[in-house]
C-alpha positions in Angstrom: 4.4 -11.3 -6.5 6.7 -9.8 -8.8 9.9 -11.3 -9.3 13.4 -10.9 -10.5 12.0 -12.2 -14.6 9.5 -10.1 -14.5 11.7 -7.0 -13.9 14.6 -8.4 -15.9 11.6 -8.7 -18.7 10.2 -5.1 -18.4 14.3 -3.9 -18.0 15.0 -5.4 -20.8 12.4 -2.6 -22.9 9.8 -5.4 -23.8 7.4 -2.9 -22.3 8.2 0.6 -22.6 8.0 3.5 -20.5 5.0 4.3 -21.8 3.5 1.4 -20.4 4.3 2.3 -17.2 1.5 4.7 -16.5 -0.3 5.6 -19.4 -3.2 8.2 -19.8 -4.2 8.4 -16.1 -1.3 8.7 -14.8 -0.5 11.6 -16.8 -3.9 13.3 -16.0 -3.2 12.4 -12.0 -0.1 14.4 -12.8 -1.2 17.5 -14.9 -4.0 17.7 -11.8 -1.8 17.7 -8.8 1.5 19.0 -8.7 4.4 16.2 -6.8 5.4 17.7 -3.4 8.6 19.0 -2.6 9.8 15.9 -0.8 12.7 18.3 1.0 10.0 20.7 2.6 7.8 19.7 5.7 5.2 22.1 4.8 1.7 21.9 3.5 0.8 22.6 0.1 -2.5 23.2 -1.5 -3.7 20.5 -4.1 -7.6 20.1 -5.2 -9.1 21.0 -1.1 -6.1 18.7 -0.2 -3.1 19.5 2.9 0.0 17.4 1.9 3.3 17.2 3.2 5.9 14.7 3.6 6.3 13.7 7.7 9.0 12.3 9.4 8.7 11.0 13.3 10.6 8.4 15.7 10.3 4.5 14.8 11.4 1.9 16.3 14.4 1.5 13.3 15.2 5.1 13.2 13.4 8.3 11.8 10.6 6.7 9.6 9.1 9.3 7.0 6.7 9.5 4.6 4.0 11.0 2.6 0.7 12.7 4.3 -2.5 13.8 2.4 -6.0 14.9 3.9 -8.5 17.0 3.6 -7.8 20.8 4.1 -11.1 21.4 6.2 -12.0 18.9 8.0 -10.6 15.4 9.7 -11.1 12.1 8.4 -10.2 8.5 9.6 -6.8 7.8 9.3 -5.2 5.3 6.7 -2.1 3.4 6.5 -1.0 3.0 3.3 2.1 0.0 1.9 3.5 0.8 -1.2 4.8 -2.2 -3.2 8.5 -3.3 -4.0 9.5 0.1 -5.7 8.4 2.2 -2.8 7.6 6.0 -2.3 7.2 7.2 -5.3 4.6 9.7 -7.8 2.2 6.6 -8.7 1.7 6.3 -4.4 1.2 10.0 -4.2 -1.2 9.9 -6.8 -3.6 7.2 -5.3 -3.4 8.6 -1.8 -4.5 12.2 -3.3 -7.2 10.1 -4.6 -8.1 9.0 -1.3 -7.6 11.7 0.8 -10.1 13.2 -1.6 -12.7 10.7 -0.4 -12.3 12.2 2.9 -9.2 10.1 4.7 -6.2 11.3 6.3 -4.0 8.5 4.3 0.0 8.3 5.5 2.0 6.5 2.2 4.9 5.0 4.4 8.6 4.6 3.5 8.7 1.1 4.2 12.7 1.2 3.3 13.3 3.9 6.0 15.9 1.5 8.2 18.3 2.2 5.2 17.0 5.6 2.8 14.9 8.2 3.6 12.3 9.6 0.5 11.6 8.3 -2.6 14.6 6.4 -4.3 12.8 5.6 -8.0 10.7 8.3 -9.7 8.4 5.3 -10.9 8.1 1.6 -11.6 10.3 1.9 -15.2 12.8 3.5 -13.6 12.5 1.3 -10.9 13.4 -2.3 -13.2 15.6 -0.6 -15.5 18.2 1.0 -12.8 18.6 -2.1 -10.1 16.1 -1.4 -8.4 15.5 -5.2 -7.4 19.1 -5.7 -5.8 18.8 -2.5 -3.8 15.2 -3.5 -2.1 16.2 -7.0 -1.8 18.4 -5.7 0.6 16.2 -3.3 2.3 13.3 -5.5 2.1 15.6 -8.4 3.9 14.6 -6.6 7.4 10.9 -6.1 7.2 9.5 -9.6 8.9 5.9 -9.2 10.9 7.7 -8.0 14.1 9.6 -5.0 11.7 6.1 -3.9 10.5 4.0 -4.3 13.6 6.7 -2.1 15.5 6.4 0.7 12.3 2.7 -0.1 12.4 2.2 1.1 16.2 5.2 3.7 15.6 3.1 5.7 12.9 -0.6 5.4 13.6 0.4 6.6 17.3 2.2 9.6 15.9 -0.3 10.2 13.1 -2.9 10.0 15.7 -1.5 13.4 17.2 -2.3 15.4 14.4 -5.7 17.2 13.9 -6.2 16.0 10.3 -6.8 12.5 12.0 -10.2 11.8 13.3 -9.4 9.2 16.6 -12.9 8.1 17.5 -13.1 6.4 14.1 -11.7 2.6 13.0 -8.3 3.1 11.0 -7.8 1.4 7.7 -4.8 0.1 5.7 -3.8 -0.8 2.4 -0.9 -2.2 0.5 0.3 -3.4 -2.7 2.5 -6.3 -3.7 4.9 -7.0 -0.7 3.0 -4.1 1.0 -0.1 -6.4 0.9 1.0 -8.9 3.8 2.2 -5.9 5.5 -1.5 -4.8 5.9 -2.6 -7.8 7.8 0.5 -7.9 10.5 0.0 -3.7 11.1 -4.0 -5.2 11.8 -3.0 -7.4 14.3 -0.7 -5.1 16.0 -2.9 -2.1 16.2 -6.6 -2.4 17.7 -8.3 0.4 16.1 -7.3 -0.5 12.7 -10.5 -2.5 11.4 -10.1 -2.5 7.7 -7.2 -4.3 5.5 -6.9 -4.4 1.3 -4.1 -6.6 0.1 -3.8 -5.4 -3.5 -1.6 -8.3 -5.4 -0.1 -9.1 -2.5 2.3 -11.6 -2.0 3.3 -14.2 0.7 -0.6 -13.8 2.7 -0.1 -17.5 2.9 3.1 -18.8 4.5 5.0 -21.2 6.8 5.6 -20.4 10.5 3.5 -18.3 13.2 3.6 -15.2 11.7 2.3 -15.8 8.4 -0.5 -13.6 7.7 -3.2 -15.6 7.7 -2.6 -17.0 11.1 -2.7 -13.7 12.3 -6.4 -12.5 11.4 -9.3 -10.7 14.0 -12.5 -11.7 14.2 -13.4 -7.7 14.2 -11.6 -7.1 11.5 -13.0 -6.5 7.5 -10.2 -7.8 5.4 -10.3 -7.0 1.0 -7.6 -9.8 -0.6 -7.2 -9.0 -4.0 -5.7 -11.5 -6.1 -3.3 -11.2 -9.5 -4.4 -14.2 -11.3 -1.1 -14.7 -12.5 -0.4 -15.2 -8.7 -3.4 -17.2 -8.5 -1.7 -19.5 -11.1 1.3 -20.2 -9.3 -0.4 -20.7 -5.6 -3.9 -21.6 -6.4 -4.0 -23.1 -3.0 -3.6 -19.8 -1.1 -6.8 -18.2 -1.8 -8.5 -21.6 -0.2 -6.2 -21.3 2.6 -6.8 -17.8 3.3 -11.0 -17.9 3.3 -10.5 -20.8 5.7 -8.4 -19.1 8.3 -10.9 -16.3 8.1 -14.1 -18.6 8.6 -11.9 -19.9 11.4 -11.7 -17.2 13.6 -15.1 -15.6 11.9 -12.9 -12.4 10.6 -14.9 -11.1 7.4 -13.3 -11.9 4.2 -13.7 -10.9 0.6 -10.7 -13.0 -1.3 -11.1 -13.0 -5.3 -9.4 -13.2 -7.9 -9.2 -10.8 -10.3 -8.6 -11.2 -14.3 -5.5 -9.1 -14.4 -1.7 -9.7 -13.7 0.4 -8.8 -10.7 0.9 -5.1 -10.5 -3.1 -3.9 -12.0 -4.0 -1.6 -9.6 -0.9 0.7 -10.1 -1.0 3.4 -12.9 2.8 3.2 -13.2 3.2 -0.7 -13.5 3.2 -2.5 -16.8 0.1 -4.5 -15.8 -2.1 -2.0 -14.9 -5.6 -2.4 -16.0 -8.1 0.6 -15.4 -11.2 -1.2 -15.7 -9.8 -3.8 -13.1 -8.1 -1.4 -11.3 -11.3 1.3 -10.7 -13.3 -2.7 -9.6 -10.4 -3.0 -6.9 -11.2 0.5 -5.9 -14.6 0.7 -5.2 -14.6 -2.4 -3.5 -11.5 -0.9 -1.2 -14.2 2.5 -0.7 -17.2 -0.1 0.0 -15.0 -1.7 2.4 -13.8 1.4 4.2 -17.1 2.5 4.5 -18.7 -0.3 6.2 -15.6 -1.2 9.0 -14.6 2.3 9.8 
């Protein structure tokens, strides 16, 4: 998981902006215009519908970003952005998805305190404090927090047409998003597919750690930094044997990249190990739902 030296290190200008993003991010952007994140409307983009949402929650009004095809419905997907939240990066990759054919919902995980996107990317993100603001926002969202946002927006996505109900739903999430994806599995039934991308904390103390709380019908994708790797080689182990106990199906690896690869705006992104992630995130969406 990222930490407070390696955003004091990126802050700092040891990787530029530049590095945060690089030539696909740039392309993702030339190809789809950002939404206007203070209209509830749909816009056009590429055979796309987008629009940013808002509905009740059980800590307020929780909003956030909804992409799907224009023509036809899709299954739904839950998507956990990492530490630096709602942002161009997430809009990017959920474009990408919804162009696979899924209605995907990025979530404002920080909604109990801010509504919207509060860092235009991941730069902006370690060079303007944004570690001491989502410590503090971050501070609330335990298992029960994201279970209880988990039910809240797959029951209100599940009212709109863009959704297609009789299939499984899937979710994914990215550094502290990635735990988030397990808990929002065991709290909602239909959801039959989870991808931790560099996710943090999978493998903790107490009940509610994440890998006490795996199904048996459930397809689970646990990407691994292996920078992470290095500092709790033990988890990985841990994890596979949690799934093997309860017979969930489990694909745990890890990857030869550093926290943050799969995200065109973090200073670790690697394409070639970021487009591996994503076709096995596709494979694994195709098979469970």
């Amino acid at each position: 998981m990222c930490d407070e030296q390696d955003l004091a290190r990126w802050a700092r200008g040891k990787v530029s902006r530049r590095a945060f993003g690089g030539g696909a991010m740039a392309a993702g952007v030339a190809a789809c215009a950002p939404v206007d994140a203070n209209v509830d409307r749909p816009a056009e983009a590429g055979g796309l519908t987008e629009r940013m949402v808002s509905f009740a929650a059980p800590g307020g009004t929780m909003d956030g970003f909804f992409v799907h095809p224009a023509d036809k419905t899709g299954p739904l997907v839950l998507f956990w952005p990492d530490i630096a939240g709602l942002r161009e990066a997430k809009r990017q990759m959920a474009r990408r998805l919804a162009g696979e054919g899924y209605a995907v919902f990025v979530a404002n995980p920080y909604y109990r305190d801010v509504a919207g996107e509060q860092f235009a990317d991941f730069a902006d993100f370690a060079g303007n404090g944004g570690w001491d603001k989502a410590r503090q926002w971050r501070a609330k969202l335990d298992a029960e927090a994201i279970q209880a946002d988990a039910r809240a927006a797959t029951a209100w996505l599940d009212t709109q047409q863009a959704v297609d109900t009789a299939r499984g739903i899937g979710t994914q999430g990215y550094c502290m998003g990635g735990p988030f994806t397990v808990w929002s599995t065991a709290a909602v039934s239909r959801m039959k597919a989870a991808g931790s991308f560099h996710g943090g904390g999978l493998v903790r103390e107490g009940a509610d750690s994440p890998h006490r709380m795996l199904r048996e019908d459930a397809h689970y994708l646990i990407a691994i930094a292996q920078n992470d790797d290095a500092k709790e080689p033990e988890a990985k182990t841990e994890f596979r044997a949690a799934a093997e106990a309860v017979g969930a199906a489990a694909e745990v690896e890890v990857y030869p990249a550093d926290h943050g690869w799969c995200v065109p705006d973090s200073p670790s992104y690697d394409e070639a190990e970021a487009e591996r992630a994503w076709a096995r995130l596709l494979a694994t969406y195709a098979e469970a739902l």
